[in-house]
Every structure is written in structure tokens, then in C-alpha cells.
C-alpha positions in Angstrom: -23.4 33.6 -5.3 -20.9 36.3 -6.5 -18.0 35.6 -8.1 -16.2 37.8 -5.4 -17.8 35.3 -2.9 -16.8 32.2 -5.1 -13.4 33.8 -5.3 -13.2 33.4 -1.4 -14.2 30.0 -1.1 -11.4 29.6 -3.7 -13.8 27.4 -6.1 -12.9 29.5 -9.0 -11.0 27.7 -11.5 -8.5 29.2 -13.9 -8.8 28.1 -17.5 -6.6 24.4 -18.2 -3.2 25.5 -18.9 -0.8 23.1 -21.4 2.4 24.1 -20.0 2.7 19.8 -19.5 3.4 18.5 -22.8 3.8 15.0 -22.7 4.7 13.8 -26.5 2.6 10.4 -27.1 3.1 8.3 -30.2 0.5 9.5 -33.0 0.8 6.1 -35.0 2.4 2.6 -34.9 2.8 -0.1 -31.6 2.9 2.7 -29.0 0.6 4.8 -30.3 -0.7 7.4 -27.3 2.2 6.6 -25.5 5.3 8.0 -24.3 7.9 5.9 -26.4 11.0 7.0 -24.1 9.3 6.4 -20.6 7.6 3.2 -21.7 10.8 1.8 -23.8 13.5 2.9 -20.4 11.0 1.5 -18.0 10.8 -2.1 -19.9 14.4 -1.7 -19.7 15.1 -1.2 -16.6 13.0 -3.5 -14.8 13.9 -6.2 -16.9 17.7 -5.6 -15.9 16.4 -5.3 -12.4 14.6 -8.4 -12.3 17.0 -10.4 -14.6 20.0 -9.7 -12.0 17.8 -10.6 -9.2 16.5 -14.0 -10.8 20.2 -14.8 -11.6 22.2 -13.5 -9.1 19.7 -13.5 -6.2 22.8 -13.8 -3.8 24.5 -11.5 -5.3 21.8 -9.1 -5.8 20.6 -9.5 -2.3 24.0 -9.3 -0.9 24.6 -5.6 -2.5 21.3 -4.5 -2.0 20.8 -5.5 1.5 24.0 -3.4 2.5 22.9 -0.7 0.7 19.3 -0.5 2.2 20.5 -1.1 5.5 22.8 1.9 5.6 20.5 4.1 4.2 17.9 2.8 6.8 20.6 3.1 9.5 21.9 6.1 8.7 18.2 8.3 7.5 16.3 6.8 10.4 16.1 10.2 12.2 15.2 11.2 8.5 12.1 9.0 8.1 10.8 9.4 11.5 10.3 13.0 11.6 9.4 13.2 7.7 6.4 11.1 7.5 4.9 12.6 11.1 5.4 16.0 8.7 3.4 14.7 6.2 0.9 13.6 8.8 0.8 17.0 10.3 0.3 18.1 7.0 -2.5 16.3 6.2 -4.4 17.5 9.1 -3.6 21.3 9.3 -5.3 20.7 5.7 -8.4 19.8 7.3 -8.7 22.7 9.9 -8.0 25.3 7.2 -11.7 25.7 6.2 -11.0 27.8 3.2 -8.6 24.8 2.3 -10.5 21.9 3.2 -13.8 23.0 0.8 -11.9 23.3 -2.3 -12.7 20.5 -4.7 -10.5 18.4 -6.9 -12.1 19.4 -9.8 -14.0 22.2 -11.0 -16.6 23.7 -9.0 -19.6 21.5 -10.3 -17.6 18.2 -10.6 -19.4 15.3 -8.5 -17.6 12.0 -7.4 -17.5 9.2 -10.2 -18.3 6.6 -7.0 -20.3 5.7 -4.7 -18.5 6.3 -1.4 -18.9 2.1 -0.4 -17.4 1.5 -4.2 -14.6 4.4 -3.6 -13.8 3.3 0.1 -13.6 -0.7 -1.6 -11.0 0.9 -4.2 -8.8 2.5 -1.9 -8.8 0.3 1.1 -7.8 -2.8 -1.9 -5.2 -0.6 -3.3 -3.7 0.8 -0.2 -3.5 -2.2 2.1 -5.8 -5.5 0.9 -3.6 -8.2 0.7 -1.0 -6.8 3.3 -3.6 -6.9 6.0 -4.5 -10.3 5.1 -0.7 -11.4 6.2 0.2 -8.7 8.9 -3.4 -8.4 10.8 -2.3 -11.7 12.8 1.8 -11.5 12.2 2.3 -7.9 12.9 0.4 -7.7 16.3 2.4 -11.4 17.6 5.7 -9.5 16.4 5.3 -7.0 19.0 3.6 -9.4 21.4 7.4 -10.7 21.7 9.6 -7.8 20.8 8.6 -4.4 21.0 11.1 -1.8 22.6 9.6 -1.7 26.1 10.5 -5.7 26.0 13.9 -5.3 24.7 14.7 -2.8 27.7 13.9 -5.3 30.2 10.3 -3.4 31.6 8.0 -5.8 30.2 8.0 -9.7 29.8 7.3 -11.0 26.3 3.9 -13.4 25.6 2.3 -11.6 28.6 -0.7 -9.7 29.8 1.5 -6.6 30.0 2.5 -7.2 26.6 -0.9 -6.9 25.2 -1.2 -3.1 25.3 2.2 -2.4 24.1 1.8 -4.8 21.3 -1.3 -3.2 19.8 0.1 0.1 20.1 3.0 -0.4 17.8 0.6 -2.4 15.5 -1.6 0.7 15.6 1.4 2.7 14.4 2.5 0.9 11.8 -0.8 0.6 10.2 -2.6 3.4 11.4 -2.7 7.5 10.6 1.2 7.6 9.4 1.0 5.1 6.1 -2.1 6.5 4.9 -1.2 10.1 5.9 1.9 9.1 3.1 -1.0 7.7 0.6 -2.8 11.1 0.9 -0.3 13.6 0.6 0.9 11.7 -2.9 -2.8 11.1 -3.8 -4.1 15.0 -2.6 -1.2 16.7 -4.8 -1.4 14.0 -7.8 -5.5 14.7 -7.7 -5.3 18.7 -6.9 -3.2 19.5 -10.2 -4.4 17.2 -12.2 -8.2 17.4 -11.7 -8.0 21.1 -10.4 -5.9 22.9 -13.6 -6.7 20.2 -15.8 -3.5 18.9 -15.6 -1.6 15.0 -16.7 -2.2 12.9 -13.9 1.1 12.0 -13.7 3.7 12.1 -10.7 5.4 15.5 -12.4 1.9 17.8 -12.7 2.0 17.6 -8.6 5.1 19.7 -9.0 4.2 22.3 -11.8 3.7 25.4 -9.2 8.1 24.6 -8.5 9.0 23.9 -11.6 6.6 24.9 -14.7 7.7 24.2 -18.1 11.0 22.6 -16.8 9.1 19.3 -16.0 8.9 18.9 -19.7 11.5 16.7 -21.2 13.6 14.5 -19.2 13.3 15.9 -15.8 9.6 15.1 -15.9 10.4 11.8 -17.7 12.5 10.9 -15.0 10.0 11.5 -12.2 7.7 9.2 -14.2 10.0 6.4 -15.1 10.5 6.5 -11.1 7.1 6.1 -10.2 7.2 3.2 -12.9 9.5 1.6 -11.4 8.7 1.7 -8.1 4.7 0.5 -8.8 5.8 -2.4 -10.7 8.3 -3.6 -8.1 5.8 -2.8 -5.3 3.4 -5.2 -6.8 5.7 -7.6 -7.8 6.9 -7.9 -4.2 3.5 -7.6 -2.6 2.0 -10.3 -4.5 4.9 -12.8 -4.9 4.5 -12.6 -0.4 0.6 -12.9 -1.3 1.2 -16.1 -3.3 2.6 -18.0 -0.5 0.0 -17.0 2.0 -2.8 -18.0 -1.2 -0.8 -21.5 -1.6 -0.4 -21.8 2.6 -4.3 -21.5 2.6 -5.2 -24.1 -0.6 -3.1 -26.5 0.6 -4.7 -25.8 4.6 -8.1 -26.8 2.4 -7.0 -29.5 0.2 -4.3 -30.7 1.9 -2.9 -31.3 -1.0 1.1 -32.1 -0.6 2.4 -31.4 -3.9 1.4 -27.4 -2.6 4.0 -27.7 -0.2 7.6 -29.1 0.8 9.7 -28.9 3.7 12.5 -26.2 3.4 15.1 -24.2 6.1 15.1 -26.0 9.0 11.9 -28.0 8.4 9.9 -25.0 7.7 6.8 -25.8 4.9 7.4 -23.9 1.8 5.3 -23.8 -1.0 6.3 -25.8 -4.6 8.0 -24.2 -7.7 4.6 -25.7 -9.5 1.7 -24.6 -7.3 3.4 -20.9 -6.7 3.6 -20.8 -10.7 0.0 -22.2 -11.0 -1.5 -19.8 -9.0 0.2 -17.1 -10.1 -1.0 -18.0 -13.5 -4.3 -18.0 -12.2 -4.1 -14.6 -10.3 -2.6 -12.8 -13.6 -4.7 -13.8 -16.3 -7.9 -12.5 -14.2 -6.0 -9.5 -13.0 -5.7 -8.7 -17.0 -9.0 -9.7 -17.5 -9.9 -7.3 -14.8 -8.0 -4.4 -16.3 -9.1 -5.3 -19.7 -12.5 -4.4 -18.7 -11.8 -0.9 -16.7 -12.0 0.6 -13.8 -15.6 1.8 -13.4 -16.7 -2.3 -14.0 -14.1 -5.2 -13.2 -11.6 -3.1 -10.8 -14.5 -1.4 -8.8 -16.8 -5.2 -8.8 -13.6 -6.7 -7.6 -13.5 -4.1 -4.9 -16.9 -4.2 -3.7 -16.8 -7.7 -3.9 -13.2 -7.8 -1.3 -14.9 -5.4 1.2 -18.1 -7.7 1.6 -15.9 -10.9 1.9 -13.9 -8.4 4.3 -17.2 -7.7 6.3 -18.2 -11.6 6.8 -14.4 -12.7 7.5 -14.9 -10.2 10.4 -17.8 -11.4 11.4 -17.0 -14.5 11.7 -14.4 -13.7 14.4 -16.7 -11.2 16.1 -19.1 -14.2 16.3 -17.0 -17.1 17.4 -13.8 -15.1 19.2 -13.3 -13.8 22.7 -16.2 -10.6 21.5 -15.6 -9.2 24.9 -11.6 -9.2 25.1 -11.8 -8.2 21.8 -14.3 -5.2 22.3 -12.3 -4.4 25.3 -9.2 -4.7 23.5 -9.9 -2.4 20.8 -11.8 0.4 23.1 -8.2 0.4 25.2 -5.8 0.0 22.6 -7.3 2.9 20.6 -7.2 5.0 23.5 -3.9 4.2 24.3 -2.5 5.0 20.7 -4.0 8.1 20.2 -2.8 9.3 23.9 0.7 8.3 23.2 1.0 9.0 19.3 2.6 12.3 19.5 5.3 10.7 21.7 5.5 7.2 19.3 6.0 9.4 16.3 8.8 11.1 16.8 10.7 8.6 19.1 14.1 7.7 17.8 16.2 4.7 19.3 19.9 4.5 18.8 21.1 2.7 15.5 23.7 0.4 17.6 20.7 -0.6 20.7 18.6 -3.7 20.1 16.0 -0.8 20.4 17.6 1.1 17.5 17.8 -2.7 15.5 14.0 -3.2 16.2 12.8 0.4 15.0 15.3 -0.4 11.5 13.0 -3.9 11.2 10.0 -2.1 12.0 9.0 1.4 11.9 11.8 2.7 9.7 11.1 -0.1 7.3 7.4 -0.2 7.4 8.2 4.3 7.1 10.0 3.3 3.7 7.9 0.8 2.4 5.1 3.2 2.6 6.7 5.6 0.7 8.0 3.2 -1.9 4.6 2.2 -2.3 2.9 6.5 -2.3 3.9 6.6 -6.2 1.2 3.6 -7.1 -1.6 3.6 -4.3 -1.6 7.8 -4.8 -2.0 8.2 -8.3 -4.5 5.1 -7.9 -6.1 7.4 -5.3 -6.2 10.4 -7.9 -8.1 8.7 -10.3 -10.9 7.9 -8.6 -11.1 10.9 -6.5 -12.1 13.4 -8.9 -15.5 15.5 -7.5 -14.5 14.6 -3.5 -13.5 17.9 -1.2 -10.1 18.1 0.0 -11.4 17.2 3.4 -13.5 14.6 2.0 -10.5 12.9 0.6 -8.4 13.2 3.3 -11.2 12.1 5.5 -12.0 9.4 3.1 -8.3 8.3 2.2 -6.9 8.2 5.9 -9.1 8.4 8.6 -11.6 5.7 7.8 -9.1 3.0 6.4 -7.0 3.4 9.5 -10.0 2.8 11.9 -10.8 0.0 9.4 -7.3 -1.7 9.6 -7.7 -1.0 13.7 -10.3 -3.5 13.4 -8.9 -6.0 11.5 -5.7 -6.2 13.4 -7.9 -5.7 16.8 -10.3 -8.8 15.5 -7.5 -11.1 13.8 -4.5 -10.3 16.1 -6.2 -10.2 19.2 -7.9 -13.2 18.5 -4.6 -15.1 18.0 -3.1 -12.9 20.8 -5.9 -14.6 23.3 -6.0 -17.9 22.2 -2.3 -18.2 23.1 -2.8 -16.1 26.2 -5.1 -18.9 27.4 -2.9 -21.8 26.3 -5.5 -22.9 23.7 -3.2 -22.6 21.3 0.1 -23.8 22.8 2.4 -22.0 20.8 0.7 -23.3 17.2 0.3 -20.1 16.0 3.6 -18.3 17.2 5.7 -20.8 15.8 3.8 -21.0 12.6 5.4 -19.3 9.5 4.1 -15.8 9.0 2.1 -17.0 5.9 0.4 -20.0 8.0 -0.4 -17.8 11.1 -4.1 -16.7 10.2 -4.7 -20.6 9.1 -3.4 -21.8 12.4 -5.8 -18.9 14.3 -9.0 -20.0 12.4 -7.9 -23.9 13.0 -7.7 -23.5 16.5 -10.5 -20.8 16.7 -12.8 -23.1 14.9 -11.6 -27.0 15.9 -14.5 -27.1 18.7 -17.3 -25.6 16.5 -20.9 -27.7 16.5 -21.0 -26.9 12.9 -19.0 -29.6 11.3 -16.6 -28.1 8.5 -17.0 -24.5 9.7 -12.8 -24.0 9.8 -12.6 -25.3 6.1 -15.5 -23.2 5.3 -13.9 -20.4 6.7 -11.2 -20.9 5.3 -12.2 -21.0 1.6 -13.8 -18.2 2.4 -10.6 -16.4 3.4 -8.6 -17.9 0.3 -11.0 -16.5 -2.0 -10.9 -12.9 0.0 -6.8 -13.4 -0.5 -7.2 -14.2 -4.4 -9.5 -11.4 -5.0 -7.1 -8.8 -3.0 -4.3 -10.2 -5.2 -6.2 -9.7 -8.3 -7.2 -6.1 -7.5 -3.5 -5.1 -6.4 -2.4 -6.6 -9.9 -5.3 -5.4 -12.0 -4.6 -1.4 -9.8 -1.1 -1.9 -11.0 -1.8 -2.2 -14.5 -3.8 0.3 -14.6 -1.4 3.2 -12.9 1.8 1.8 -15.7 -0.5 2.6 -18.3 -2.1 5.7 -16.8 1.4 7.1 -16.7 3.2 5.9 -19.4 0.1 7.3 -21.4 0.9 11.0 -20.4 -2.2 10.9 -17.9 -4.8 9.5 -20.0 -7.0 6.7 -20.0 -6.5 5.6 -23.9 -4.4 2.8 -23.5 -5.8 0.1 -25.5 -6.2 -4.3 -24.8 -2.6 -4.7 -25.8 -0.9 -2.8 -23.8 -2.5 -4.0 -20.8 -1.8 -7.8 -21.9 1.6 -6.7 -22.3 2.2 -5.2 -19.0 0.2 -7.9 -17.3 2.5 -10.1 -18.6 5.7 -8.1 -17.7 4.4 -8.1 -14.5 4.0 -11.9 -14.4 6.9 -12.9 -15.8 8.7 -10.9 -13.3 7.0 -12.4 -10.6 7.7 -15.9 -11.6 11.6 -15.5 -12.2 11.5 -14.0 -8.3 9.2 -17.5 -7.2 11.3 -19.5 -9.1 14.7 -18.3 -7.9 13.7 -18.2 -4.1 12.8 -15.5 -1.7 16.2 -14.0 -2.0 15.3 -12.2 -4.8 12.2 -11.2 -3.6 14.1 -9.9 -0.9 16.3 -8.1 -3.4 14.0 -6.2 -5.0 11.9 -5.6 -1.5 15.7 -3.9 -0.9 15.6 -1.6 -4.1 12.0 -1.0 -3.9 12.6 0.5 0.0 15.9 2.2 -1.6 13.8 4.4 -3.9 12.3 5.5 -0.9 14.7 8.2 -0.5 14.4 10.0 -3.4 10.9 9.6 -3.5 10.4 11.2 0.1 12.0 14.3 -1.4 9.7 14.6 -3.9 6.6 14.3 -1.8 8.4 17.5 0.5 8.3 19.4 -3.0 4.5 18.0 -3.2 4.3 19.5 0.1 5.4 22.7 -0.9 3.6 23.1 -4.6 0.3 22.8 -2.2 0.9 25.0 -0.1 2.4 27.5 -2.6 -0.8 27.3 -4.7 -2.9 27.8 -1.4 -0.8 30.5 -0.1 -1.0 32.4 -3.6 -4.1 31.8 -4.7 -4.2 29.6 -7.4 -1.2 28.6 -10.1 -0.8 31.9 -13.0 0.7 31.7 -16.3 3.3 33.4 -15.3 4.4 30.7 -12.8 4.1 27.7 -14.9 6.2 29.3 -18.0 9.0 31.0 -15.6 
């Protein structure tokens, strides 16, 4: 083919420019790293977590006030941003002279297998969250959803069904990993494309050029430090409790749990610090050993474990409400999503409350969490098409979490329909609810010990989603405070392992308010973060529109 004709299909790439100078540590403890970003970033989390472990009244107090109003006050904001990101994503994949480029150079291939680089990205970008919210999430709305609040719909009914799936659809559907993508698609573009850092600042080198070097660039990195390392601490300090709710469901042993607000079982000081124990030293372990062996196992492993979970409720659940449910429910999201994503509800309303709880929240948390899951996503997307990866990073894990809610909510959603149930899994704490829909699914069963059974099986599926949301984590810090590189040596990773634990573990110890606190200033950085993906946004489109970054551009 002709380089006019390569030209055209816009697979020529420039020569790797250096205009991103990240100084790294030539000799002594930090050696390849950045000393600033990695020193500041210690630094501030430790205040962070310190005030939060102390002063979790306090902390939460302040911070919930100042979420809140932000929430309040941006909702408009965060409704109409992240359905332009989605937009954004898919005029992307209609552009055909867009969608073939490759994040790489022109004869890169994938590093993956697409069942290991599927395994990666569906652990990183939801894993553990599914495990609590596939049952929770779709009951939430079963109750309360806005058509409820208004008076057109009774809660816990038929009626109910349709709407509750729809809002569970939205909240895990196109819109979260439309976020992951656009993060992940710029991060991977610059930094695979022009041989760029793949850090958070090469996504904005077209805007900026050389100013990204220095503090302005060291900035954008500390934030995207900051807001992986709380996102895990939070998202693994919930996944504990579930892990513990599920042991002790096993064992039932009672030193796992005690009786807290208003009679509600809690797990123990001890077992949430044993376990936690256990999950970090194997996440470390796991890190230790890279991602192209223990991360990527780890991953295969969760999607198989994922597979048979599934199949156990396709096997012994309601198969026919449950195909029917998912055929009508999928129907009925994609008819009404254009509507659902741009609805706003006034703040003051109990309509306006619930989208503030839900959508809004879940909008931010997303966000909060784009930093992490899309540089994770850059890494092991090198080789893949743009449409491939969009394809890859959004369409097939949101049909994939459509089943698991679909499966695992509408499995709990029936057996209370029919009165099986009676009200045990409604009333059951939201880490307990997928327990309590396996015990009742399973009580009858001619296979003695089939629940138990299943229910190891689900603690282990848990443990090994906590692992590879700790072990991703560690690897992303130390991508980034490593100016992009993949250098960082057993200590480092120990180290931040261990930062990451111990952070953890003053939050368990010192009650869910301050993992409520930091859930606050992790949804906070949201904001700012939003921002930066718009100027993501634009470097893409700036590069697409003009061909291709020039020297000129990157030292203006």
C-alpha cells in the first residue's frame, strides 16, 4: 500500500517526540521514580486518611456538606457531561477513518488474548462492585425509583419490575464505561500512538505541549494518585464486609460478626483486619509477579468463577422470568435511554433527592474512579483499534453487567415477588443480600450442601475480585509515579501495598464513617477530574481533526 494511501487511513506514525520530560531518580531509594509526586502523594493521603481515622465525625461531617452541595448544586453538570462523553465515544466508532487507527504503531498487535483482556478490564472496571450491587442495586429501585416517588407506581410490585431494571441498567450500563473509555482511549492514544508517558498529563499534550512539564503536569498526576488509592481503599474496605458477611454465612462462625445500629450484624474489628491481611499480602504477591502472569491468572481465573456463579442461577432460578426479564428490560433501556440520560429532577423534590443518591452519585463515582480503571485500561490495550477498544472496553462489559444484575437481581426480585422469600432479602443488610438470595434460592435443593457450596464458591469469586482491584491499584501508583514506565522494582510495590493496607485498616477500625469520609473526598475530586476528561475530549479530537500532533504543537 502507498504511503499516500497509509496517510489516509491515518496509520502513519510520526517519529516519538520527548516534549514529556518526567525527571526520575537516577540513584538511591527512589531510583526511576518521580521524587516530588511520589514524596506529595505519601503525604497527602496519609493526612487524608489520618484525619479520617481520627476525626471520622469530624471528617465526615465537613466532607459530607461539601459533597452534597457540589452534588446538589452540579447535578445538571454531571448529567449532561457524562451523556457527552457517551456521545463521544460512539461518533468515535462511526467515523471510519477514526475508528481504524491503532493505539500503537501501525504493526503493533494486542499483548492479550481478548478472554485474558476482557478478564482484566471487566475486574478492574467493576469486579467486586457487581458482586455487592447486582442484587442491592436492582431491590433499591424495586422500592424507590422516581416513577414510585411520584405516586404512578406502587413499590415491591409487578409494575415495579420494569422500572427497577431500567434504572439498574443505567447505572451500570453504557454511561460508566463510556467514562472508563474516554480516560482509557486518550491515556492509550498518546501514550501508545506518539510514544508518549502513560501518564494522566500525555492525554493532554496536543492543549498544552511542553507546559505539562513541571508542576502543572505533576499536579495532574498527584491527582490521579490520589484519587486511585482512595478509590481502592473505599472499594475494598465495602468488599471486606461483604467477604466477612459471606465466611461467617459458611462457618457460622460468631466471632465474624456482632450486633451493631439497631440490631443490624456487623462484622468484628478482628475478622475485618484478618481478612484484610489476607487480601493484601496476595494482592502484593500478585503485583510482585506482573501483569502479564499473576494480575492476568487472577483475571481469567474471576471471569470463570464469574461464568459458573451464573450458571448456577440460570440453572436453579426462575430461567424463564429471567430470560423474559432480561429480553424486556434491555429493550426497554435502550428505547428510553436518550430520555433517562438527560432527565434532571429538581434538587428540593424527593425526585431531585433520589437522582443525588443515585445517578448523580453513581455519575461522580465513575468519574472518581476514570483516573485508575483508564490508565489500567491503557496498559493493556496497546495493538487494539480504536473501535476495538471502545467496542471491547464498553459495549461488551455493559451487556455483561446486564446479565449479572438481570440473573442475581431478578432472581432476588422474584423470589420476593412470589413470597418465597418474605421480606429476608429486602430487609437484609446490603452486604448480606446475595447470601440471603442463594439461602433461599437453594434451601429446597436435592443436593444436600448445594447453598454452602455455592456459597464458598461465591466467597472465593469475592476474594479473588478483591485481590485483583488491590493488586490493579498497585500497579497504576507505580506506573505513574514512575513517569509511565514499568521499572518499578519489589520494594516499591511492598511499600505501596502496604500504604494501601494500612489505610484501609485505620478506615475498618474507626468505623464506616470514615469510609464514608473518604467515599466523600474521593466523589469531590470528581469535579476537577470531569474537566480534565472535557480537555481529553478535545486533545482527541484536535489530533483527529489536524492530522496527527507536530513539533510545532507540542513545544508552542
Amino acid at each position: 500500500m502507498s504511503s499516500e494511501a497509509n496517510k489516509k487511513r491515518g496509520d502513519v506514525i510520526k517519529p516519538p517526540f520527548k516534549i514529556i520530560q518526567i525527571e526520575l531518580a537516577e540513584s538511591g531509594f527512589y531510583k526511576g521514580f518521580n521524587k516530588f509526586m511520589t514524596i506529595a502523594s505519601k503525604l497527602l493521603i496519609t493526612a487524608l486518611a489520618l484525619w479520617a481515622a481520627v476525626f471520622p465525625d469530624k471528617a465526615l461531617s465537613v466532607l459530607d456538606a461539601a459533597s452534597s452541595t457540589l452534588l446538589n448544586h452540579f447535578n445538571v453538570y454531571y448529567v449532561y457531561v457524562v451523556t457527552l462523553f457517551l456521545f463521544f465515544c460512539i461518533v468515535m466508532t462511526m467515523i471510519p477513518a477514526i475508528a481504524k487507527r491503532k493505539l500503537g504503531d501501525a504493526d503493533s498487535q494486542p499483548e492479550f488474548s481478548n478472554f485474558s483482556w476482557f478478564s482484566m478490564m471487566f475486574g478492574a472496571g467493576m469486579g467486586i462492585g457487581l458482586m455487592v450491587f447486582s442484587t442491592a442495586e436492582p431491590l433499591w429501585h424495586f422500592g424507590e425509583n422516581p416513577e414510585i416517588i411520584g405516586g404512578d407506581v406502587e413499590p415491591h410490585t409487578d409494575e415495579a419490575v420494569r422500572l427497577a431494571f431500567r434504572y439498574a441498567f443505567l447505572h451500570y450500563g453504557l454511561h460508566p464505561w463510556g467514562i472508563y473509555v474516554v480516560t482509557g482511549l486518550a491515556l492509550a492514544y498518546f501514550a501508545h500512538r506518539y510514544h508518549l508517558p502513560l501518564t494522566i498529563r500525555s492525554a493532554l499534550v496536543p492543549l498544552l505541549g511542553k507546559h505539562l512539564n513541571g508542576y502543572v503536569g505533576h499536579l495532574l498526576d498527584i491527582t490521579a494518585i490520589i484519587a486511585t488509592l482512595l478509590g481502592i481503599a473505599v472499594t475494598i474496605g465495602y468488599g471486606i464486609k461483604q467477604l466477612i458477611a459471606g465466611i461467617s454465612e459458611i462457618t457460622g462462625g460468631e466471632w465474624m460478626m456482632t450486633s451493631g445500629i439497631d440490631s443490624v450484624p456487623e462484622a468484628t474489628q478482628s475478622a475485618l483486619l484478618l481478612a484484610l491481611l489476607t487480601v493484601m499480602v496476595l494482592s502484593i504477591v500478585s503485583a510482585a509477579t506482573g501483569i502479564g502472569r499473576g494480575i492476568k491468572l487472577l483475571s481469567n481465573l474471576n471471569l470463570s468463577l464469574s461464568c459458573l456463579l451464573l450458571l448456577v442461577f440460570s440453572i436453579f432460578g426462575p430461567l424463564l422470568f429471567l430470560l423474559e426479564l432480561y429480553g424486556r428490560a434491555s429493550i426497554d433501556y435502550l428505547r428510553v435511554l436518550p430520555a433517562i440520560s438527560v432527565e434532571v429532577f429538581e434538587p428540593d423534590t424527593a425526585s431531585g433527592q433520589w437522582q443525588e443518591q443515585g445517578t448523580i452519585l453513581y455519575w461522580a463515582w465513575w468519574i472518581a474512579f476514570a483516573p485508575f480503571v483508564g490508565l489500567f485500561l491503557a496498559r493493556i490495550s496497546k495493538g487494539r483499534t480504536i473501535r476495538e477498544f471502545i467496542f471491547g472496553a464498553m459495549l461488551a462489559p455493559a451487556a455483561v453487567c446486564f446479565i449479572w444484575i438481570t440473573l442475581l437481581g431478578g432472581t432476588a426480585i422474584h423470589l420476593e415477588l412470589s413470597g418465597v422469600a418474605d421480606k429476608r432479602i429486602i430487609e437484609a443488610p446490603m452486604s448480606a443480600q446475595l447470601f440471603e438470595t442463594l439461602g433461599v434460592l437453594l434451601s429446597g435443593s436435592w443436593f444436600i450442601g448445594l447453598a454452602q457450596l455455592v456459597s464458598t464458591l461465591t466467597v472465593v469469586l469475592i476474594l479473588t475480585f478483591l485481590i485483583t482491584s488491590a493488586d490493579s491499584g498497585i500497579l497504576v501508583l507505580n506506573t505513574i509515579m514512575t513517569g509511565g514506565g514499568n521499572h518499578a522494582d519489589l520494594k516499591h510495590k511492598i511499600i505501596w501495598g502496604m500504604i494501601l493496607s494500612a489505610v484501609i485498616a485505620g478506615l475498618l477500625i474507626s468505623g464506616d464513617g470514615s469510609l464514608e469520609a473518604l467515599q466523600k473526598a474521593m466523589i469531590m475530586g470528581a469535579l476537577p477530574f470531569s474537566i480534565v476528561m472535557l480537555l481529553m475530549c478535545c486533545a482527541l479530537a484536535k489530533d483527529f481533526i489536524c492530522g496527527g500532533l507536530s513539533r510545532r504543537a507540542l513545544t508552542k
